[in-house]
C-alpha positions as CSV (number, residue, x, y, z in Angstrom):
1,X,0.0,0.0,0.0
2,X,3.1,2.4,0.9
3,X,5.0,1.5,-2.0
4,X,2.3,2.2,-4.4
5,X,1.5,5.6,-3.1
6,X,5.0,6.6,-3.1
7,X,4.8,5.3,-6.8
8,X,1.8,7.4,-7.6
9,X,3.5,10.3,-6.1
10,X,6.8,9.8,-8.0
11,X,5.5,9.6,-11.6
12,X,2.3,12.1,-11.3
13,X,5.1,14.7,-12.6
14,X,5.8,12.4,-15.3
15,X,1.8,11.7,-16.3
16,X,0.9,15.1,-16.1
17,X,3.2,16.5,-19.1
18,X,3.4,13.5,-21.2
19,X,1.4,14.4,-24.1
20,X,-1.8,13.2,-25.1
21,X,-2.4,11.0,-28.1
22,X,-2.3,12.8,-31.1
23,X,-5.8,12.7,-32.7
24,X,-6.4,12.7,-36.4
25,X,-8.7,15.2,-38.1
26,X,-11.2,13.8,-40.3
27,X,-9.7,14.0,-43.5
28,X,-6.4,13.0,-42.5
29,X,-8.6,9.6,-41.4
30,X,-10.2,9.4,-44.9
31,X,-7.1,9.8,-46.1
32,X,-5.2,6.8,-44.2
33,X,-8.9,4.8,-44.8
34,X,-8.8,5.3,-48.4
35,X,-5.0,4.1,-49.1
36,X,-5.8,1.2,-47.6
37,X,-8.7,0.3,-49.3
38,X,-6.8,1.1,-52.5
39,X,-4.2,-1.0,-51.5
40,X,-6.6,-3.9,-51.0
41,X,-8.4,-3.0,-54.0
42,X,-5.2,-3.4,-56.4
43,X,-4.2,-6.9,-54.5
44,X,-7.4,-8.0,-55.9
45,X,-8.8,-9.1,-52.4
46,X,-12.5,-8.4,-52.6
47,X,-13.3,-9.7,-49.7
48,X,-10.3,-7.7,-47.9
49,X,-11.7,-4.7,-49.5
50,X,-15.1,-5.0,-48.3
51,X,-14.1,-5.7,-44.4
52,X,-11.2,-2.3,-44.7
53,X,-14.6,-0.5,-46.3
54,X,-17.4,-2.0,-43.5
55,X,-14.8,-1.5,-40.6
56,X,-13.3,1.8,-41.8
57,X,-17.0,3.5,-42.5
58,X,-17.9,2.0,-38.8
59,X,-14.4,3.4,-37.3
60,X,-15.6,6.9,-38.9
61,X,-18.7,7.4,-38.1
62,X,-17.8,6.0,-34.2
63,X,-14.4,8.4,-33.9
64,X,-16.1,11.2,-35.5
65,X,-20.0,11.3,-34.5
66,X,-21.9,9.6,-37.9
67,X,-19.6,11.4,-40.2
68,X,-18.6,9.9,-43.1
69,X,-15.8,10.0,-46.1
70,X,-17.7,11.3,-49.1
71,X,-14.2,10.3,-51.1
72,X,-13.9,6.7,-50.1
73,X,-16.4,4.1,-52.3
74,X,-17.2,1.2,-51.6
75,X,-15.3,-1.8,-53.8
């Protein structure tokens, strides 16, 4: 119990000016989606294609409240 305050106390400096995850905006995500759909796309992998396209459009529209990429079509 001691040792884990004293832990807590010695990196609360340290978690208080690490930086916080960058975050994407959401064309920089469309972006990144749609290269890897056209990647799976030109491999010929239909069925790759359509789970990058059904989990990328559910990724989207969870990360970024229903929006989605008006650039990336389906395959």
């Amino acid at each position: 119990m001691v040792l884990a305050a004293v832990l807590a106390s010695a990196l609360a400096p340290v978690l208080a000016v690490a930086p916080a995850r960058a975050q994407m905006s959401l064309d920089q995500t469309c972006a990144k989606f749609s290269g890897k759909l056209d990647v799976a796309v030109a491999s010929g992998d239909t069925v790759k294609a359509r789970q990058i396209y059904t989990e990328g459009s559910k990724r989207v529209a969870s990360h970024f409240n229903g929006a989605t990429c008006p650039n990336v079509k389906a395959p």
